[in-house]
Residue frames as qw, qx, qy, qz and C-alpha x, y, z in Angstrom:
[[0.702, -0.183, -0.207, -0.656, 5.19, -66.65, 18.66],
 [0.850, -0.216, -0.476, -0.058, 6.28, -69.84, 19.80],
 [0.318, 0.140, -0.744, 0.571, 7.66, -68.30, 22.71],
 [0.556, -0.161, 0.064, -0.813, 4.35, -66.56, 23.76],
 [0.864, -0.057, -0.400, -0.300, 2.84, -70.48, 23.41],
 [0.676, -0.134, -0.640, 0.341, 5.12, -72.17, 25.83],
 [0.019, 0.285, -0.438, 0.852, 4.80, -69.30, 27.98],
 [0.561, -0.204, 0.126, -0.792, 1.08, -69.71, 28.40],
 [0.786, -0.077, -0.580, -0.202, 1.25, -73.64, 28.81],
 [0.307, -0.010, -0.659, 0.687, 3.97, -73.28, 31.81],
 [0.258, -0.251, 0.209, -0.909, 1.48, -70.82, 33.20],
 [0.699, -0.101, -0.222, -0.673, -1.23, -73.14, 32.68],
 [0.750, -0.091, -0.655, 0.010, 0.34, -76.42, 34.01],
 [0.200, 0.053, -0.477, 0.854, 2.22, -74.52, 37.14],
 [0.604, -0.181, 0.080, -0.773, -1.80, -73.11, 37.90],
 [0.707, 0.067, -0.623, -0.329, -2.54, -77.07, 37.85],
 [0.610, -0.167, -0.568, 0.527, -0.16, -78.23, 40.12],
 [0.145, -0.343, 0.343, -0.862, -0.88, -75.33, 42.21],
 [0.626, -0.272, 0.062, -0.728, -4.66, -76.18, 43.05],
 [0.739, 0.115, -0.652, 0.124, -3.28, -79.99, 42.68],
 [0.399, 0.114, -0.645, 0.641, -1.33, -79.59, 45.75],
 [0.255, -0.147, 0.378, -0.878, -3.66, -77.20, 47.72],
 [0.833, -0.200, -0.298, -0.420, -6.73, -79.86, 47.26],
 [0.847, -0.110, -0.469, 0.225, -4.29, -82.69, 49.04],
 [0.011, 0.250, -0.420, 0.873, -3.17, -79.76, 51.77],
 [0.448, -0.165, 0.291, -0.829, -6.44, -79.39, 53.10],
 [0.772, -0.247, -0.499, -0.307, -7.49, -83.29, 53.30],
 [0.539, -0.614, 0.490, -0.304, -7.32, -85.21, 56.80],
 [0.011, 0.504, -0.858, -0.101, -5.12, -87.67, 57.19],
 [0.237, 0.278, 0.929, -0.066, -7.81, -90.35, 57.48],
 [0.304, -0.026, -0.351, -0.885, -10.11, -90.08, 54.99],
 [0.768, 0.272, 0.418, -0.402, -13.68, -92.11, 54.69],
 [0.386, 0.276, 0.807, 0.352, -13.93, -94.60, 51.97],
 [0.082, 0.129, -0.272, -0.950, -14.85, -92.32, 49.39],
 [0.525, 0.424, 0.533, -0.510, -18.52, -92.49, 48.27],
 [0.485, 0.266, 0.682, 0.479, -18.95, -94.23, 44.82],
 [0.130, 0.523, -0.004, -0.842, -19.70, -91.05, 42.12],
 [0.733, 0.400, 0.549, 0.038, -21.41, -91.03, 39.43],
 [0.630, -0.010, 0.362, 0.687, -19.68, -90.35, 36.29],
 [0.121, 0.780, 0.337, 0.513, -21.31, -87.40, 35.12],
 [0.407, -0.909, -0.075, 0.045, -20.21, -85.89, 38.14],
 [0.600, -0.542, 0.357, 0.467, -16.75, -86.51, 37.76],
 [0.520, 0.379, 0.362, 0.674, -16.72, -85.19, 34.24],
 [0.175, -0.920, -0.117, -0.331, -18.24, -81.82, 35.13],
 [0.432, -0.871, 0.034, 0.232, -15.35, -81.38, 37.39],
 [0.602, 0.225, 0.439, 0.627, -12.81, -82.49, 34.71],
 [0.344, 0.688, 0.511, 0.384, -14.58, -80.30, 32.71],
 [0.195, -0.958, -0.173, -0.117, -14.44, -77.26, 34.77],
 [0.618, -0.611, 0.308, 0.388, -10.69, -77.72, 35.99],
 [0.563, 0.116, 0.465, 0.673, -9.86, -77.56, 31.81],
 [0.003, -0.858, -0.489, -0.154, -12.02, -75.16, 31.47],
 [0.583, -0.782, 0.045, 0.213, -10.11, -72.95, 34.33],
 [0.643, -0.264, 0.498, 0.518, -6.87, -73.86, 32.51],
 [0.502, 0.485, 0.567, 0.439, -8.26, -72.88, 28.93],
 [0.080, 0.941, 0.173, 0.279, -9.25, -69.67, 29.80],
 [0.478, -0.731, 0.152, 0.463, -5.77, -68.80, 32.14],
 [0.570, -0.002, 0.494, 0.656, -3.98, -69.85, 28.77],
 [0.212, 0.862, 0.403, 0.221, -6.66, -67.36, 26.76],
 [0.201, -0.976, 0.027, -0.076, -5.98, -64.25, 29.44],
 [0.566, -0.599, 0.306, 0.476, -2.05, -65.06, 29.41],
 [0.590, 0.428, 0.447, 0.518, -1.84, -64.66, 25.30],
 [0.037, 0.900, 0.333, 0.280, -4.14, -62.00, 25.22],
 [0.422, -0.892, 0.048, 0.156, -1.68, -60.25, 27.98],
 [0.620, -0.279, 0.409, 0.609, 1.80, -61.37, 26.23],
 [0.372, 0.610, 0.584, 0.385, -0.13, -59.65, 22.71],
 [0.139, -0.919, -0.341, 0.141, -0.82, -56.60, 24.03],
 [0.385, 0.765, -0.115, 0.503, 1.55, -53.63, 22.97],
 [0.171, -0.643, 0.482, -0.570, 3.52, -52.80, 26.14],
 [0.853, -0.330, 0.027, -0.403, 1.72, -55.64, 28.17],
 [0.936, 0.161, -0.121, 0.290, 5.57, -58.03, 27.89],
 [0.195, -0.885, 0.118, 0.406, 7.38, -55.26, 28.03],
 [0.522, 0.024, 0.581, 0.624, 8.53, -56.24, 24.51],
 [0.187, 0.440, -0.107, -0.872, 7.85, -54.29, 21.42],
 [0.751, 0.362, 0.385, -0.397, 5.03, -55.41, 19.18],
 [0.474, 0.016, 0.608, 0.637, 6.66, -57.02, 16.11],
 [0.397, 0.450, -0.197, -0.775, 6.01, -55.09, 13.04],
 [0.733, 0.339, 0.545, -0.226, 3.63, -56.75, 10.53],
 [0.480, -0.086, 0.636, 0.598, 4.47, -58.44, 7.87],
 [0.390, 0.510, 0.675, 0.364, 3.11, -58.01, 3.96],
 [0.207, 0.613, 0.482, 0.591, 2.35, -54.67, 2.34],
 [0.230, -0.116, -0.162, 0.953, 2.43, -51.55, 3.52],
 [0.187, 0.746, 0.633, -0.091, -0.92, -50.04, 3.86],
 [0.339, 0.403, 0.151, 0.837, -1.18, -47.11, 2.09],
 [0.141, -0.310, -0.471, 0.814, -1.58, -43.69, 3.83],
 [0.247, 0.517, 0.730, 0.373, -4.55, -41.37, 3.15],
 [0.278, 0.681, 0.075, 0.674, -4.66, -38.04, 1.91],
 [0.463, -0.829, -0.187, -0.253, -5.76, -36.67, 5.04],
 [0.730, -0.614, 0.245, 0.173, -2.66, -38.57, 6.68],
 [0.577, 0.463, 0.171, 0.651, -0.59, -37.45, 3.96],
 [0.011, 0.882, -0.023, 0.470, -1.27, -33.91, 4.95],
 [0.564, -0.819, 0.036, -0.101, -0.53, -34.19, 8.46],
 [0.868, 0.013, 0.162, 0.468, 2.55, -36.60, 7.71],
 [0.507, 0.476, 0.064, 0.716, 3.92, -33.44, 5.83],
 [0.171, -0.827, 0.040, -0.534, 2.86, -30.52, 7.96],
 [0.636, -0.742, 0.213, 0.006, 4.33, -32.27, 11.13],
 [0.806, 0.070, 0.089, 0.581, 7.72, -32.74, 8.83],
 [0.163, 0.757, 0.192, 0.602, 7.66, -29.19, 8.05],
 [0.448, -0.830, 0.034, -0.331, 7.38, -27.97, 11.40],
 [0.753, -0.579, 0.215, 0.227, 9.96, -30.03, 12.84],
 [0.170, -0.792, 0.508, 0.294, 12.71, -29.14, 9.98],
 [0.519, -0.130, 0.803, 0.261, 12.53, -32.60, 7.99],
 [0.739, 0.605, 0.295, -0.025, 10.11, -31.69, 5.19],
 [0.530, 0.320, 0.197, 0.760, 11.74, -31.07, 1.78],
 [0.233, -0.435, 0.067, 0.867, 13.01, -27.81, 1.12],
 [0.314, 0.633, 0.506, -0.495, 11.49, -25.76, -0.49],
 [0.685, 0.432, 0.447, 0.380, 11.40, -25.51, -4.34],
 [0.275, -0.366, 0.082, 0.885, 13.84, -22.49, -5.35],
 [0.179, 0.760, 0.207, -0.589, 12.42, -19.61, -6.88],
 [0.676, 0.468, 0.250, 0.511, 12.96, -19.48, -10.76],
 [0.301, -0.199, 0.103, 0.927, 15.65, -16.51, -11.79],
 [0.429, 0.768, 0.239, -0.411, 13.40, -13.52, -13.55],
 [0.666, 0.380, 0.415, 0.490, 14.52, -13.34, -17.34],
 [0.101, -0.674, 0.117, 0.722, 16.41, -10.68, -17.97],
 [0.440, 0.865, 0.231, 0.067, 15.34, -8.46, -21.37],
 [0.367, -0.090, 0.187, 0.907, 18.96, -7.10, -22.71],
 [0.060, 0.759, 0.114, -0.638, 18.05, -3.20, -23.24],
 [0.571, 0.691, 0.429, 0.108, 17.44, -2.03, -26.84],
 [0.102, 0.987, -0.122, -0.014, 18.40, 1.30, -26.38],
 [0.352, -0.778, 0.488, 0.182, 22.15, -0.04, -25.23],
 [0.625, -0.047, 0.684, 0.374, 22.20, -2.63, -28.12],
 [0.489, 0.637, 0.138, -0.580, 21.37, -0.45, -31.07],
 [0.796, 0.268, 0.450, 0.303, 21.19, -1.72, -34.83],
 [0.367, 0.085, 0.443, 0.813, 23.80, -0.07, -37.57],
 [0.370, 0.868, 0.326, -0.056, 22.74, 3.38, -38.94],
 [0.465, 0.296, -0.049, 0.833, 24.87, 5.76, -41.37],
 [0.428, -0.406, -0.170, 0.789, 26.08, 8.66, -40.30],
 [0.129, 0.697, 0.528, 0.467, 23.90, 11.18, -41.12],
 [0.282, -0.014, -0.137, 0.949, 24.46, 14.89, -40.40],
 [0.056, 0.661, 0.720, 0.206, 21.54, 16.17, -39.48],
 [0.089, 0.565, 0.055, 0.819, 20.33, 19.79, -39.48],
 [0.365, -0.432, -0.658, 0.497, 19.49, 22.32, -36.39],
 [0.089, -0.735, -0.670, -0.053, 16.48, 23.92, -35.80],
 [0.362, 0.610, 0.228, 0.667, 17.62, 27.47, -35.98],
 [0.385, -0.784, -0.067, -0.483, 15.67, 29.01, -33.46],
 [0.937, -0.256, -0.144, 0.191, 17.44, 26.56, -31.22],
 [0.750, 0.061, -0.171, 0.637, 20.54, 27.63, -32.33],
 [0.129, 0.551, -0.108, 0.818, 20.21, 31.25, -31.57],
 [0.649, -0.624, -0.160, -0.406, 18.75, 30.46, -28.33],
 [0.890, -0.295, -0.117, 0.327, 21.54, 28.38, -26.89],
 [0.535, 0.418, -0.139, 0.721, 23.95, 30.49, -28.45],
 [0.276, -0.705, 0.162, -0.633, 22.56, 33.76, -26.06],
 [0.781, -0.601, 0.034, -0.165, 22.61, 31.63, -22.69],
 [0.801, -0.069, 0.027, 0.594, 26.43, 30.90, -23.51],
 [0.382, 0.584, -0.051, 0.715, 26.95, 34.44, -23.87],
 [0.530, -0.768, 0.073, -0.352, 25.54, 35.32, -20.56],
 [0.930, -0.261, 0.028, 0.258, 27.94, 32.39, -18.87],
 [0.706, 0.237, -0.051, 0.665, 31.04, 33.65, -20.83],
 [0.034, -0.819, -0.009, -0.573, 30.31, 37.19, -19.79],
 [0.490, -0.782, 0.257, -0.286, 29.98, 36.51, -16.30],
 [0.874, -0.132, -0.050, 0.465, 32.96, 33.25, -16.46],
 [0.597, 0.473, -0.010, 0.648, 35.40, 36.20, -18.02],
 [0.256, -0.792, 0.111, -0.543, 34.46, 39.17, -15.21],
 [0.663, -0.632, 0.262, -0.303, 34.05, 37.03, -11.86],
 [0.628, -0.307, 0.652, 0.293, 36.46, 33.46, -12.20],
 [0.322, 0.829, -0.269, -0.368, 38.68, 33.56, -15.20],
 [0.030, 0.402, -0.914, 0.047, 39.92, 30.31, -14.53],
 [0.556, 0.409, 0.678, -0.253, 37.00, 28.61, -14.90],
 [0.507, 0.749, 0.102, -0.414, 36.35, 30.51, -18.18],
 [0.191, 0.567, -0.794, -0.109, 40.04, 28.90, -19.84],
 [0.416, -0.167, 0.893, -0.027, 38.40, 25.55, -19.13],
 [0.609, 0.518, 0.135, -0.585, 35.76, 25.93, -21.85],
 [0.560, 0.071, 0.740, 0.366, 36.28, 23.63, -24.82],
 [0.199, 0.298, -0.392, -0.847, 36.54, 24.72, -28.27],
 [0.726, 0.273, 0.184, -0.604, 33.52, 23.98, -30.65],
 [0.547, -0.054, 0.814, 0.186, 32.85, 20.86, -31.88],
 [0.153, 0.240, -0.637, -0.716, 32.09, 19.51, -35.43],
 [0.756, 0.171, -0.021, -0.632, 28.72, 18.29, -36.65],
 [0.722, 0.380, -0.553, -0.167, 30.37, 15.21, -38.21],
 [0.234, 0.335, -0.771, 0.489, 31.87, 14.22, -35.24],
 [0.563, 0.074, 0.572, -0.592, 28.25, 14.13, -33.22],
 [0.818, 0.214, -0.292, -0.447, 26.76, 12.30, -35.94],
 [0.579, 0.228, -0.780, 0.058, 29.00, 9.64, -35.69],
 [0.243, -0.147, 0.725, -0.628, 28.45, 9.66, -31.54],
 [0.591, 0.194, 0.217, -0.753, 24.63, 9.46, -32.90],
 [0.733, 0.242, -0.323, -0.547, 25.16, 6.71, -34.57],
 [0.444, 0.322, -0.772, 0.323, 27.22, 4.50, -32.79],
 [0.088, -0.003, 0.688, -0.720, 24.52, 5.18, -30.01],
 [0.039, 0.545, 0.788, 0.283, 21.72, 4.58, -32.08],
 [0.228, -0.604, -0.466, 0.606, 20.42, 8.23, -30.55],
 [0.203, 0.683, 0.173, 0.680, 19.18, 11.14, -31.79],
 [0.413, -0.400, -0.373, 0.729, 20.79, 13.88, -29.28],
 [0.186, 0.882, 0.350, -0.256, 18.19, 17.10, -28.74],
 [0.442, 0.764, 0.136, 0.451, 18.85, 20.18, -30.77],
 [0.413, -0.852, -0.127, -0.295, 19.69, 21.86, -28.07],
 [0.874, -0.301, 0.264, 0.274, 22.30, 19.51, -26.81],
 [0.788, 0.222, 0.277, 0.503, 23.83, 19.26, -29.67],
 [0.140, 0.875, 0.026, 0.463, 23.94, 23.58, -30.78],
 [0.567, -0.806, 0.134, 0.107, 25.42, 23.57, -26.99],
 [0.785, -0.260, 0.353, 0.438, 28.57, 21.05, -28.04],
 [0.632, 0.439, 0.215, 0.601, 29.00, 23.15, -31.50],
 [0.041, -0.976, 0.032, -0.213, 29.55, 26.14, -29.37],
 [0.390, -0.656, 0.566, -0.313, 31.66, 24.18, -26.53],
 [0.839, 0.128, -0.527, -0.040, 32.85, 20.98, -26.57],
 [0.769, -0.429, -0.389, 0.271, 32.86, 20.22, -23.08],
 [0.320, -0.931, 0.175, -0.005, 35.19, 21.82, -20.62],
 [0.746, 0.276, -0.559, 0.234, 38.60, 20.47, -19.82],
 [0.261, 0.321, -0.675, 0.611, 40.58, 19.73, -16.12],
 [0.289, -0.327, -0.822, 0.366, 39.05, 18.71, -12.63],
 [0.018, -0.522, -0.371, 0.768, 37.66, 22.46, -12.31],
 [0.049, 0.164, 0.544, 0.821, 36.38, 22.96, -16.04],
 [0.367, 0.162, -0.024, -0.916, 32.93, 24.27, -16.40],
 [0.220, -0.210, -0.933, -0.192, 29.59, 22.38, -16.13],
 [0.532, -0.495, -0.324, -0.606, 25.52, 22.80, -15.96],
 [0.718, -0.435, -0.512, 0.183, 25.50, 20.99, -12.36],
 [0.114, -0.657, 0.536, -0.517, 26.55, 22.17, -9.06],
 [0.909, -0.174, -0.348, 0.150, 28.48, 20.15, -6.72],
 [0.660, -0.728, 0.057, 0.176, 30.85, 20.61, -3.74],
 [0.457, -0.431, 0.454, 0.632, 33.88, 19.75, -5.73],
 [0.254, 0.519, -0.383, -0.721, 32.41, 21.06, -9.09],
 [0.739, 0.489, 0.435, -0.158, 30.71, 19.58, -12.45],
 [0.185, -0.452, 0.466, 0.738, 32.19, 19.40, -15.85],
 [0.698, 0.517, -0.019, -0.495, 30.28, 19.37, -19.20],
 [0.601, -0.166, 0.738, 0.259, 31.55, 16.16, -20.93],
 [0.021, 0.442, -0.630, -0.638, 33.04, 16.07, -24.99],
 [0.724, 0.126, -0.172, -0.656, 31.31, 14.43, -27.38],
 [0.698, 0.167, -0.691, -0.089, 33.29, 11.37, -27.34],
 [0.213, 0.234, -0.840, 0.440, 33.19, 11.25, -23.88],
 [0.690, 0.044, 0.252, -0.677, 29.27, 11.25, -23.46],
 [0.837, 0.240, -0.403, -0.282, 29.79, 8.20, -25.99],
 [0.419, 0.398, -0.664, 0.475, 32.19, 6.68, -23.48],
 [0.185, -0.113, 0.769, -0.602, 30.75, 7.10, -20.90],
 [0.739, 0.032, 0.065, -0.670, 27.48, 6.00, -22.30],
 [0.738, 0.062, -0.669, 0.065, 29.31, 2.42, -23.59],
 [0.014, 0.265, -0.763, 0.589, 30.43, 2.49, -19.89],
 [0.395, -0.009, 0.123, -0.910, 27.07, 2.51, -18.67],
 [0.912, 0.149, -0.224, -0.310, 25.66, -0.41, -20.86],
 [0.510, 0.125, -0.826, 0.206, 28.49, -2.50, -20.19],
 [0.088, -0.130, 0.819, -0.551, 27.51, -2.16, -16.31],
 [0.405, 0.247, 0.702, -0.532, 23.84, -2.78, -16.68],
 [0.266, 0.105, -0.622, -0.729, 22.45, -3.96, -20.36],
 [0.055, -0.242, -0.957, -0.150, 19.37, -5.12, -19.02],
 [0.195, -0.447, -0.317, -0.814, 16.08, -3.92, -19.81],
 [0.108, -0.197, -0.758, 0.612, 14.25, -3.32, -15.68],
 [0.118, 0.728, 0.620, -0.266, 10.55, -1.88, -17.12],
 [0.122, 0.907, 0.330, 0.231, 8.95, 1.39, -18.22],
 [0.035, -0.992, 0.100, -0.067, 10.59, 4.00, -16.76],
 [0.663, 0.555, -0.332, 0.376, 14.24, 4.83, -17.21],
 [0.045, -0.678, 0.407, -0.611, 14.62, 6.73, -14.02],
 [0.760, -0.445, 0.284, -0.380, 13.74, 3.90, -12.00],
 [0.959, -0.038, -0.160, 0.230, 16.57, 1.58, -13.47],
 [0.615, -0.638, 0.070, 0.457, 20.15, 1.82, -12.73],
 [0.095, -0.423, 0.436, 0.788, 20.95, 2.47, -16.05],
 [0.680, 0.528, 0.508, -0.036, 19.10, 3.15, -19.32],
 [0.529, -0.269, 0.280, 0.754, 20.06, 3.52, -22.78],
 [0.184, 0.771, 0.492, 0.359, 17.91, 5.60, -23.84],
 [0.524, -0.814, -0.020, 0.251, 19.62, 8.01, -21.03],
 [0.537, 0.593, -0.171, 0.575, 22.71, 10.12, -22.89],
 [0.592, -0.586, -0.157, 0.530, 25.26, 11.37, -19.98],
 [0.612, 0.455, 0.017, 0.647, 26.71, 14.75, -20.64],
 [0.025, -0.760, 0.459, -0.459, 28.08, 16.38, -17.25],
 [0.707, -0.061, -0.607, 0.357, 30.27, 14.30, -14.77],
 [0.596, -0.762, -0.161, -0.196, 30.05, 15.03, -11.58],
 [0.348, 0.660, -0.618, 0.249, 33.53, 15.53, -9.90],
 [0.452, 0.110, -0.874, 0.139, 34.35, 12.38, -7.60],
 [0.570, -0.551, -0.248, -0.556, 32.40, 11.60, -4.87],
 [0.381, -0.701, 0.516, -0.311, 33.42, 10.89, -1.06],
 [0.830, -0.060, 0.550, -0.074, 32.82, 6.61, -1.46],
 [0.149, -0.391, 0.692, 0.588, 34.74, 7.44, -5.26],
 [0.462, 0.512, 0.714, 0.122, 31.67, 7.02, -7.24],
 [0.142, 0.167, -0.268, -0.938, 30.77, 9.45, -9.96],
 [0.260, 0.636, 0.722, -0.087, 27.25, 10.34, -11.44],
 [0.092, 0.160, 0.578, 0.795, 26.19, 12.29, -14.40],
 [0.457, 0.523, 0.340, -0.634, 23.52, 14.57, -15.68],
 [0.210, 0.082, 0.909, 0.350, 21.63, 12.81, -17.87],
 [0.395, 0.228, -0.231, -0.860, 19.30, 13.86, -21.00],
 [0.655, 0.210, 0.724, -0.043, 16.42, 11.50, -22.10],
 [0.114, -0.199, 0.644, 0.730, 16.28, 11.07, -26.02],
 [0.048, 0.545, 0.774, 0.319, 12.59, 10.34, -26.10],
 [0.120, -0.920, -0.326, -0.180, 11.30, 14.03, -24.63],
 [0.204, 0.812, 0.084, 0.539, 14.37, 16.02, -23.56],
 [0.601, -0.790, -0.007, -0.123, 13.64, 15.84, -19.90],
 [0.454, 0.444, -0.639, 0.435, 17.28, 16.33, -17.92],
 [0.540, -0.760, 0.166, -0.320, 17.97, 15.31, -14.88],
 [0.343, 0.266, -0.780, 0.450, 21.04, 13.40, -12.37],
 [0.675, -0.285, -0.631, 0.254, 20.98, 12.05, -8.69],
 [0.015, -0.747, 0.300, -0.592, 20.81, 14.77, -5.96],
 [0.161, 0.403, -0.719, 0.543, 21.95, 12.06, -3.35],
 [0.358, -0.005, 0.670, -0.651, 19.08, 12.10, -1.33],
 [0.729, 0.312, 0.346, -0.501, 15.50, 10.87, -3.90],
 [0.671, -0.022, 0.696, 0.253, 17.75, 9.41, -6.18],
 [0.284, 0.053, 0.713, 0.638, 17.89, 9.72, -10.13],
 [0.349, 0.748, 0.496, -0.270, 14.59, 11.91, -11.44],
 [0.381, 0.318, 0.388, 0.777, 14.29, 14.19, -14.01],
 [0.264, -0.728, -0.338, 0.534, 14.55, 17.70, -12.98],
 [0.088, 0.468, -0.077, -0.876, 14.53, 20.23, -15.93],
 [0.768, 0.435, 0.442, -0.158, 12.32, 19.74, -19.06],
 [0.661, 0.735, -0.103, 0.107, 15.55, 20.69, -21.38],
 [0.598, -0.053, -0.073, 0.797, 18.95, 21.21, -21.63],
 [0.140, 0.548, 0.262, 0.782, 18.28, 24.39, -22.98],
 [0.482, -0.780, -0.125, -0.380, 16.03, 25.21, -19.37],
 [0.669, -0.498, 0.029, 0.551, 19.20, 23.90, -16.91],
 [0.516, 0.264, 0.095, 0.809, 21.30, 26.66, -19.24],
 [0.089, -0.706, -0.282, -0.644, 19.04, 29.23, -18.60],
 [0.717, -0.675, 0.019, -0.171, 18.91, 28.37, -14.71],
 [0.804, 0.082, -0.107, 0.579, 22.53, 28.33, -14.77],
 [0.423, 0.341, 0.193, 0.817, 23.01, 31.39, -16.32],
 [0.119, -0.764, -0.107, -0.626, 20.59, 33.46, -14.08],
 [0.705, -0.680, -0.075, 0.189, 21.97, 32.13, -10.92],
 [0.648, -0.092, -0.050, 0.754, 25.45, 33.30, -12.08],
 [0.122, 0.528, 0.275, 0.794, 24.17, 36.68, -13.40],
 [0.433, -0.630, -0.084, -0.639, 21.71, 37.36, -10.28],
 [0.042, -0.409, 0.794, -0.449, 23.30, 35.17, -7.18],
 [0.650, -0.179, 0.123, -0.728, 20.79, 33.58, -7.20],
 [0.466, -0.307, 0.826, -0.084, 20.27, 29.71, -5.70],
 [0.811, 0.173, -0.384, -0.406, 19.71, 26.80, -8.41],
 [0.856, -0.096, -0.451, -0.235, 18.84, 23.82, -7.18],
 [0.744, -0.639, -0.196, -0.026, 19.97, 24.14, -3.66],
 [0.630, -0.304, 0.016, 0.715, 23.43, 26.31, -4.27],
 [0.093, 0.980, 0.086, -0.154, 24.48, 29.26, -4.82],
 [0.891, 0.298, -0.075, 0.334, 27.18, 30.17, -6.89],
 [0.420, -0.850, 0.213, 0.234, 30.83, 31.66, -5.03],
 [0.474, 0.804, -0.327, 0.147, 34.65, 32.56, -6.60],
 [0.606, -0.733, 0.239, 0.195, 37.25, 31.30, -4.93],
 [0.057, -0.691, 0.388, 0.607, 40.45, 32.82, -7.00],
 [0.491, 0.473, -0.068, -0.728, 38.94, 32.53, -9.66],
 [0.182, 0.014, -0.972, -0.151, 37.72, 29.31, -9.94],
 [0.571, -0.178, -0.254, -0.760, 33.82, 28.95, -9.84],
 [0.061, -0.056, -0.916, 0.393, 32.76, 26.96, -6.88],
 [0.541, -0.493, -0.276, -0.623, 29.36, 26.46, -5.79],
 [0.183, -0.379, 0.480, -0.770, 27.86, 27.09, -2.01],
 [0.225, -0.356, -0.907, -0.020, 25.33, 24.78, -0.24],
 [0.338, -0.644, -0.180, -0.663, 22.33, 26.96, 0.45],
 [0.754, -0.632, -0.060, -0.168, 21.52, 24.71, 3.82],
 [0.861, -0.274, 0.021, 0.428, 25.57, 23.38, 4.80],
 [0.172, -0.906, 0.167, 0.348, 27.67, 26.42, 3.55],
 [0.556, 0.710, -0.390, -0.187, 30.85, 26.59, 1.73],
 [0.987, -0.116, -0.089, 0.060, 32.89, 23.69, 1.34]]
């Protein structure tokens, strides 16, 4: 500030002597005897020559003040920070945002995962439980068709059959899974207890074959199952990756990327169904007891189930692709 002040006095004395000098330029070297003034006259020019001077000093502040007008930068004012208002709040943020400096944006909470009931069940005994008769004489005939036509057309397929399981032995599966497995299911495994070897015998068709799976190995593969995904993803089963309300009991036989996938019963209505690759997991018979039947008349009548058709190759049951041929 006090350079701004001595600036505008030099200005103001250096304008003085200027007009000084040019009055005593433009007298003649001989003057007249001056004519006596009167004093009121010679204050009024005083008056007008500080005057002149007051206002150069005025219009040389007013010009050193100015923002840019010095080519210095305006000091910043002192005391308190004015505060900013809302309006210039907003804009403050939206033109930080846009250029990349606002904060970041507050992170999404995780969703709470719901562990799955079905895959954590609570303690029950082992209870043997009876089967519905009609059931059993129903399953029993659709395994006689199969064995008829395993023993005629691939005989090696028919030697992969598993001997019959034991009631006591599915209870315990049934309880360790918290599950009641259908009637149907279960009359199947006391006929057959799975299959055995890479080419054994299974509801499913697949390129490299299907095997019905033992009791303990539906329980197996069902702990498998929960361990990979014990969390509960909504209402419908078929739309998580895994549920345990979902019992596995045929394996699929490896797949090209080495995954495997299962047909899978539901324990609340029956419904079976697996992954045909292409719409994903659904449920695609309303029993076990209906995939046997639609086994058993595609082997009996050549006929296609679910997009194959079944072929021998020395006597080992293969299945055909209706739309890609044999493999």
């Amino acid at each position: 500030m006090l350079k701004l002040v001595r600036l505008a006095l030099t200005a103001a004395i250096l304008t003085a002597i200027a007009v000084r000098l040019r009055r005593r330029a433009r007298m003649p070297e001989r003057r007249p005897a001056p004519r006596p003034q009167a004093p009121a006259v010679r204050r009024t020019r005083m008056g007008l020559v500080w005057a002149a001077i007051a206002a150069i000093v005025a219009v040389t502040l007013a010009a050193a003040l100015v923002p840019g007008g010095s080519g210095r930068a305006t000091p910043a004012p002192t005391g308190p920070p004015r505060a900013m208002t809302q309006e210039e709040a907003r804009l403050a943020a939206l033109w930080a945002q846009t250029h990349g400096h606002g904060p970041s944006p507050s992170p999404v909470p995780a969703p709470v995962e719901i562990p799955d009931p079905h895959c954590s069940p609570a303690p029950r005994p082992v209870t043997v439980r009876p089967i519905d008769p009609k059931v059993k004489r129903a399953v029993d005939r659709q395994w006689r068709r199969i064995e008829r036509w395993l023993r005629a057309n691939a005989p090696r397929t028919y030697r992969t059959l598993g001997k019959p399981g034991r009631a006591r032995t599915i209870a315990i599966a049934e309880a360790q899974m918290g599950v009641d497995l259908p009637d149907d299911l279960r009359a199947s495994l006391l006929r057959h207890n799975g299959s055995r070897g890479a080419w054994g015998f299974g509801f499913g068709a697949w390129f490299y074959g299907a095997s019905n799976l033992g009791i303990r190995e539906i329980r197996d593969t069902w702990r498998d199952m929960c361990r990979l995904d014990p969390t509960d993803r909504g209402d419908d089963p078929w739309a998580e990756i895994w549920n345990g309300r979902l019992v596995p009991f045929l394996s699929f036989a490896e797949l090209e990327d080495g995954s495997s996938q299962w047909a899978v019963v539901d324990v609340a209505d029956g419904a079976v169904g697996w992954d045909d690759t292409i719409a994903g997991l659904a449920p695609r018979m309303p029993s076990y007891y209906a995939l046997m039947r639609a086994v058993a008349d595609a082997l009996e009548k050549g006929t296609e189930f679910d997009g194959w058709r079944p072929a021998v190759k020395r006597g080992v049951l293969r299945w055909e692709n209706v739309e890609y041929g044999n493999p």
